[in-house]
N, C-alpha and C positions, 0 to 999 in steps of 0.2 A: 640645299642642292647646289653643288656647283657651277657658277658660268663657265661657258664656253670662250673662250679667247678667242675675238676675233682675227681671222685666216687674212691677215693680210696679203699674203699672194695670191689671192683668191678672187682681191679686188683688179690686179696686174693681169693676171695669167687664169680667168677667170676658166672654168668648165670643170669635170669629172679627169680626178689626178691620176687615173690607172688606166693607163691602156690594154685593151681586151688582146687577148693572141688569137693569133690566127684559125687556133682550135676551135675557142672560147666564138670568134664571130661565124667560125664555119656552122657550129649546133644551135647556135641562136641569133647568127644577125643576119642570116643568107638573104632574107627574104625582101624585096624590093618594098618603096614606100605603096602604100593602099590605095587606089580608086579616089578612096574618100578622104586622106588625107591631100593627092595633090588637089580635089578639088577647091576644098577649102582654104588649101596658100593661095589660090589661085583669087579666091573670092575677097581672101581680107586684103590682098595684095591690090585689087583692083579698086577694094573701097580706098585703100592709103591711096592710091592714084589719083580717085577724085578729088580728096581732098587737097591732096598736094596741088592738084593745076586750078583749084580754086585760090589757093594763094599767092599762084602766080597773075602776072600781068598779061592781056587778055592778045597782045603784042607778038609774047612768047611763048604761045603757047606749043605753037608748031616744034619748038626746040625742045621745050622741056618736055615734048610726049615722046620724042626721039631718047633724049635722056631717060624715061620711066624704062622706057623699052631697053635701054641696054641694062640701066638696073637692075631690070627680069631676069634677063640673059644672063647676068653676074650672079644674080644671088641665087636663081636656081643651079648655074654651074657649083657655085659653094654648099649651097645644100644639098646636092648628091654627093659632091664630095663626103663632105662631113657624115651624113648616110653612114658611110663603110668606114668612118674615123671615127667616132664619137666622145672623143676626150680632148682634156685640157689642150694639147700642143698642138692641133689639127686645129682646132675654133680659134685659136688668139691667131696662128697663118690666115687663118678664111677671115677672120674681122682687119686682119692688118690690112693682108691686100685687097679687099673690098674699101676700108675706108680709102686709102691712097688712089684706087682708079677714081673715085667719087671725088677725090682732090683736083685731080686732073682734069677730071671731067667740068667741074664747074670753073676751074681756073681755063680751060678753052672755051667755053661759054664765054664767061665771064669778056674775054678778051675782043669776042665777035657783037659784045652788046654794049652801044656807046652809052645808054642814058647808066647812071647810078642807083638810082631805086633801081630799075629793073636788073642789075647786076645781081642788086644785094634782093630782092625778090626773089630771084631765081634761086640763090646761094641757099638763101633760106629755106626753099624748099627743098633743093636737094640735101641738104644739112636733116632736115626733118628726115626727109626720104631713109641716107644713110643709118640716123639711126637706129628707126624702127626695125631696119634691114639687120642692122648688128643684133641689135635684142632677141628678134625672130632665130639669128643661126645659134644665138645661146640657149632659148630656149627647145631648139629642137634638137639641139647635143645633149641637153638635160633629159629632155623625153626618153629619145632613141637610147641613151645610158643607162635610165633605169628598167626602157623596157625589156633592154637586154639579161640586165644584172639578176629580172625578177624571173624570166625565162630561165637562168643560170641554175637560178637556185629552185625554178619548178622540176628541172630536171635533176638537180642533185637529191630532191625530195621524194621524187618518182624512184632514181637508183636506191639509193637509201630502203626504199619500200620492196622493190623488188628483190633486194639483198635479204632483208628482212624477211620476207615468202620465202626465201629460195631456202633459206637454215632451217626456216620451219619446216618445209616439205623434209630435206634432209634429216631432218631430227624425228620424222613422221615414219622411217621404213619401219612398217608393221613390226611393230615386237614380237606380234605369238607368232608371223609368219618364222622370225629369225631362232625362236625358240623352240619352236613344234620341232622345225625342219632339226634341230640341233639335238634336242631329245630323240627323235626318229636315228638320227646315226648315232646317237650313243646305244642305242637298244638294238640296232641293226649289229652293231660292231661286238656289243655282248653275247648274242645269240647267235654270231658268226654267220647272219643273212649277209648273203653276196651283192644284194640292193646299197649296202651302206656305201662302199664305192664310190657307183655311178651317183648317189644322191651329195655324197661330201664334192664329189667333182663339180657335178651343177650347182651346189651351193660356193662353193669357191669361183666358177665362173660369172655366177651373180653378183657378189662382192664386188668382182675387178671390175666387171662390168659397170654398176651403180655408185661404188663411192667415188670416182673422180666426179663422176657424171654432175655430182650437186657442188662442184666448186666451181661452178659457170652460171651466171644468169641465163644463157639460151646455148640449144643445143641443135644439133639436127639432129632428124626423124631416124635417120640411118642407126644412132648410137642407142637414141630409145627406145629403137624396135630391138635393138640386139641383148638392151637387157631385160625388154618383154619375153623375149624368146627364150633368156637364161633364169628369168624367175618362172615360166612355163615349163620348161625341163626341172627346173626345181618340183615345182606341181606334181609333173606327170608321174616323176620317181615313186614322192609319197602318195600319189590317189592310183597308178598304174594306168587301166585299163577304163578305169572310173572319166577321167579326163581326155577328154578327143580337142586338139584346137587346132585351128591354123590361124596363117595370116597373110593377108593376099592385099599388099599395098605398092600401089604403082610406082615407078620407077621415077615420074615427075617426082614426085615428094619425099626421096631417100633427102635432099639437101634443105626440106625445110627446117626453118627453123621456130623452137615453141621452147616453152619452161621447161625443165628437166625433171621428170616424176611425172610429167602429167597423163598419158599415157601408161604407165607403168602404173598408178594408182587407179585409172579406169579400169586395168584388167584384173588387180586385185580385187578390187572388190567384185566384180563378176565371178571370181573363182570363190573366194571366199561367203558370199553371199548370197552367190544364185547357184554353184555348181559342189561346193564342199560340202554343206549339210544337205543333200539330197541323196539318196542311198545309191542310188546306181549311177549316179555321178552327172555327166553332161558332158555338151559342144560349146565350145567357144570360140566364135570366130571375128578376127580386126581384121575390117576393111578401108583401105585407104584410095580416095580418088582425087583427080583438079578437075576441077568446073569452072571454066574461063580462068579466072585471079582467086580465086579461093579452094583451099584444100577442105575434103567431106573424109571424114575420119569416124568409123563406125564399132565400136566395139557390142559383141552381140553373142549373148548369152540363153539357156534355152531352160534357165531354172524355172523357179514359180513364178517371177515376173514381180512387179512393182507391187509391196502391200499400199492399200490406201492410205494408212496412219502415217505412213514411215516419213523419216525429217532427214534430211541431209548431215551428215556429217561433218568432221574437221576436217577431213582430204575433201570432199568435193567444193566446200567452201571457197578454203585456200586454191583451189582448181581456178575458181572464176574469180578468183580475187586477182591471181598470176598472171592471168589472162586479161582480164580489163588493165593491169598496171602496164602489159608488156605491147597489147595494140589497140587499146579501146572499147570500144562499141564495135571492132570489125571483128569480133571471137565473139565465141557463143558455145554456151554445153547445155545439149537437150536431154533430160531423161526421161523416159518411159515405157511404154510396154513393146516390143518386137512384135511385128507382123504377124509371123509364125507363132505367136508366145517366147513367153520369155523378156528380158530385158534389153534394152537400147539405152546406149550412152553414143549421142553422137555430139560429135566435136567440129567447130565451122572453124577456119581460120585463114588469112589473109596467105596466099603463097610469100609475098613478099613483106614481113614485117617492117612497119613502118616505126619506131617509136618516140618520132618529133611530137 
């Protein structure tokens, strides 16, 4: 295995050699330092404190706790700094002009105290001081850098994955739905039914409708009601009188935003499932509400309603897989049996998606 060459300007110009952009710290380094982390500078900071005015002279001590105390003030100003910098060119600034005030600082000391131990006393503690002080902002450039870097790539993992859902749902629009509907106008258009028309038209309007739709990770409500409404028209052509549906969703939620399919696969399978194989057809009705910061999404069907055995499928899967990748634990998909009879798919989800 080969060695590593060591980085000699690593020892000069030491910290993390890339600097994040502005994008890169807007998605992942907004966030201020923790509760718990200033407590804790706070706490080892004050243990180096003790220690340092124990090896001063008991003379000086009044000076050098004025000295600790500006060192506070200096290094916590450099450690916010660095915060919002976290690389190489930002840390070797914040250690340079930290060491040089600390030069100053002891060499004005130094000049207002006549004996020599206690110069060199003093020096030496702030020498101690300084250092510990250097180390601490390298390693908290090292920290906040990878905590960044690992945040970076939890999201490129999360996109990745939701790309990943989104081709699958994509690559999911029901074949027999696209095949039935296509054998139905080839047989319409053969026997010169006047149905084939209106049913190629709502299938063409489905089409435009649906395929941009899955070249986006997230959509508004408004797009995938519109091609709920054109794979419904598709429906109604081929079942006629058989299918009754509406959709009655409020006006808050035409701009939310969700997975694209996901609604559109709820009402498929209602039609297909609870309302296609029943002879004299059915009602199906999406209801959409907001309740305080969450949208209530109701799709409601009046077939036989939920068998006990039955297992979920590859669309309702991928449903909640979409949905835990795209806002967590704040989505949710309830299935089972409708009030009246029949089946309920209802859908919880955040009005405002969050996906930090």
């Amino acid at each position: 295995m080969p060695h590593k060459p060591i980085e000699w300007c690593q020892l000069l110009h030491p910290g993390p050699k890339r600097a994040f952009t502005t994008d890169e710290m807007a998605r992942a380094g907004s966030d201020s330092p923790s509760p718990t982390l200033l407590a804790s500078a706070a706490i080892n900071f004050a243990a180096i404190a003790f220690v340092v005015l124990q090896l001063a002279p008991a003379s000086q001590t009044a000076r050098l706790s004025a000295a600790l105390v500006a060192l506070a003030v200096l290094g916590s100003a450099a450690a916010r700094w660095l915060w919002w910098r976290p690389w190489a060119r930002p840390l070797l600034q914040a250690q340079l002009g930290v060491t040089a005030t600390v030069v100053l600082m002891v060499l004005g000391i130094s000049w207002r105290v006549p004996d020599r131990a206690d110069r060199e006393a003093i020096a030496l503690a702030l020498i101690l001081g300084v250092s510990l002080l250097v180390t601490a902002l390298w390693f908290l450039v090292v920290w906040r850098a990878n905590q960044i870097e690992a945040r970076l790539r939890e999201q490129a993992e999360r996109e990745k994955a939701i790309e990943m859902a989104r081709r699958l749902a994509a690559a999911q629009m029901e074949p027999h739905f696209l095949f039935n509907t296509l054998a139905s106008v080839q047989h319409w258009v053969q026997t010169k039914d006047d149905r084939a028309a209106a049913l190629l038209a709502a299938l063409t309007g489905y089409l435009r409708a649906t395929l941009p739709m899955f070249n986006r990770p997230m959509v508004a409500a408004k797009e995938e009601l519109a091609a709920v409404e054109r794979y419904l028209q598709v429906m109604q052509a081929r079942m006629g009188t058989r299918l009754v549906w509406r959709c009655d969703v409020d006006e808050a939620l035409q701009g939310l935003q969700l997975p694209p399919g996901v609604l559109l696969t709820l009402v498929e399978n209602a039609v297909v499932h609870g309302l296609e194989p029943q002879l004299g057809g059915g009602e199906l009705v999406l209801r959409g509400r907001a309740q305080g910061a969450i949208a209530h999404i109701e799709v409601i069907d009046n077939g036989p309603g939920p068998h006990p055995a039955i297992q979920e499928g590859v669309g309702l899967t991928n449903i909640r897989a979409r949905l835990a990748l795209a806002c967590g634990t704040k989505a949710s998909l309830t299935l089972g049996p409708a009030p009246d009879g029949g089946f309920r798919a209802e859908l919880q989800l955040p009005l405002k998606m969050d996906k930090s």
